[in-house]
C-alpha positions, 0 to 999 in steps of 0.5 A: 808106801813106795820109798823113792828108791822103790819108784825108781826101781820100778820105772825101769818097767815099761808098762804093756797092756794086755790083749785088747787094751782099747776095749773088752780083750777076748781071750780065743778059745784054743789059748783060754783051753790051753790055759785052762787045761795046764791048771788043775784045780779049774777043773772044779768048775762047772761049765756056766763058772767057767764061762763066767772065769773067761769073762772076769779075765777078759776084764782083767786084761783089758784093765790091767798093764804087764811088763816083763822085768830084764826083757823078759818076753811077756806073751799072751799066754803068760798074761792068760794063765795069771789072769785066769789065776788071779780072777778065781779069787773073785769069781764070785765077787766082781772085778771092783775088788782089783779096783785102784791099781793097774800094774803087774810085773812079771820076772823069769825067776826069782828076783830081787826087790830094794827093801828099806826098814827103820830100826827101833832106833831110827836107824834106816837100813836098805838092804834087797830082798830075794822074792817069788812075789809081792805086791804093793798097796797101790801098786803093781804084784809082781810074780816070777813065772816060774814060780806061777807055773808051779800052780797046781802043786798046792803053792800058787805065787799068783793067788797068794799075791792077789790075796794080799791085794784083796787084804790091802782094800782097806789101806793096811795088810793084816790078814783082815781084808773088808768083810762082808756084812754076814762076817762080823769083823770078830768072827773072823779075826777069832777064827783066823787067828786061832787057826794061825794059833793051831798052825803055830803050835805044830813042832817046826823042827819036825815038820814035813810034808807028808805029816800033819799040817802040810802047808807051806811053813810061811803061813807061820810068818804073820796074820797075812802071810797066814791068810794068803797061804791059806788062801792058797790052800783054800783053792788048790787043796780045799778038802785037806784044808776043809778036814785040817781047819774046818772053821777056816774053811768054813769062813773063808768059803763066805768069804770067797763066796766059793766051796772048791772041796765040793765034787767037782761040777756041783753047784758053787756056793752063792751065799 
């Protein structure tokens, strides 16, 4: 739910559409191959899914506004990449799940977001926030573009925040988007939270990269959190995921409806 302060903050934001606001964008193919190339883990896809991605971002650019926050230029590429980033969580799913909000902001780099907490003794506190991400129920995702460029590491800011909008579907944000009917609401908060659990219990002090679970220790934050590093995961290092939480894998690959720890080039999951 936006604050007053939190709207404010926003409008300085005057909203641009994408290529092709009036009618389907069509994304040229030299800027799509661009685009394509510069991501690594799309090189998984077959021909016809690619084919199909295109189509999704061409929608998604139709349908969504870009700003650029502090004058920050937003080009054709930069809404090519995350919309591309952002539709491969829903390749198989549709373009209704980004249904009910339009907007995305993007920064330069890091920024800084007015946060406003109650206490437990009713005591409002605002104080701002430093972020690569965010996105708000109802609202806009806002992403720094350094960040997003970073994709391909095995950190995404695009596809961790567009999780999270898939998980904001029904109205709260707890690791639990809506489920299909083959996923009974029970499995997957089994599943999910004993991974959590397991991800937990390695020794933080200890962690590094290179050893154990080699996943950005913000999973460990909460649930949600946990889902969309997990999901992050999930499309930029399947196999590791897949042989270090198989169950996890398991459920989000009925989930997404998409087994990226395949060889590349083989049929996609279609369940």
């Amino acid at each position: 739910m936006f604050t007053g302060r939190l709207l404010r903050w926003l409008r300085k934001f005057p909203p641009s559409r994408g290529p092709g606001a009036s009618r389907p964008a069509r994304i040229p193919d030299a800027a799509w191959n661009t685009a394509f190339s510069a991501l690594p883990f799309l090189s998984r896809l077959s021909a016809e899914e690619e084919r199909r991605l295109k189509r999704l971002a061409e929608g998604f650019l139709s349908e969504k506004e870009f700003a650029g926050a502090g004058g920050f230029e937003i080009t054709d590429a930069i809404c090519v990449s995350i919309a591309m980033q952002a539709c491969l969580p829903i390749l198989n799913l549709g373009m209704a799940y980004y249904d009910g909000w339009i907007g995305i902001v993007v920064y330069p780099d890091e920024f800084v977001v007015p946060r406003v907490t109650l206490d437990e003794s009713g005591v409002i506190h605002e104080y701002d926030d430093i972020a690569s991400g965010e996105a708000w129920e109802g609202g806009p995702v806002l992403v720094s573009w350094k960040d997003a460029k970073m994709a391909g590491e095995g950190y995404n800011v695009v596809i961790h925040e567009f999780a999270h909008k898939l998980d904001m579907r029904d109205g709260r944000i707890d690791g639990i988007p809506p489920l299909p009917p083959d996923i009974p609401a029970k499995e997957w908060e089994e599943t999910l939270l004993s991974a959590f659990d397991e991800f937990c219990a390695f020794p933080r002090p200890e962690f590094d990269d290179d050893e154990g679970y080699g996943f950005d220790e913000y999973a460990a934050t909460n649930l949600e959190e946990f889902f969309a590093v997990m999901s992050e995961a999930f499309f930029e290092e399947a196999k590791r995921l897949r042989d270090e939480f198989p169950a996890l894998y398991a459920i989000f690959s009925r989930f997404y409806r998409q087994d990226p720890a395949r060889a590349a080039g083989s049929a996609m999951f279609r369940g």
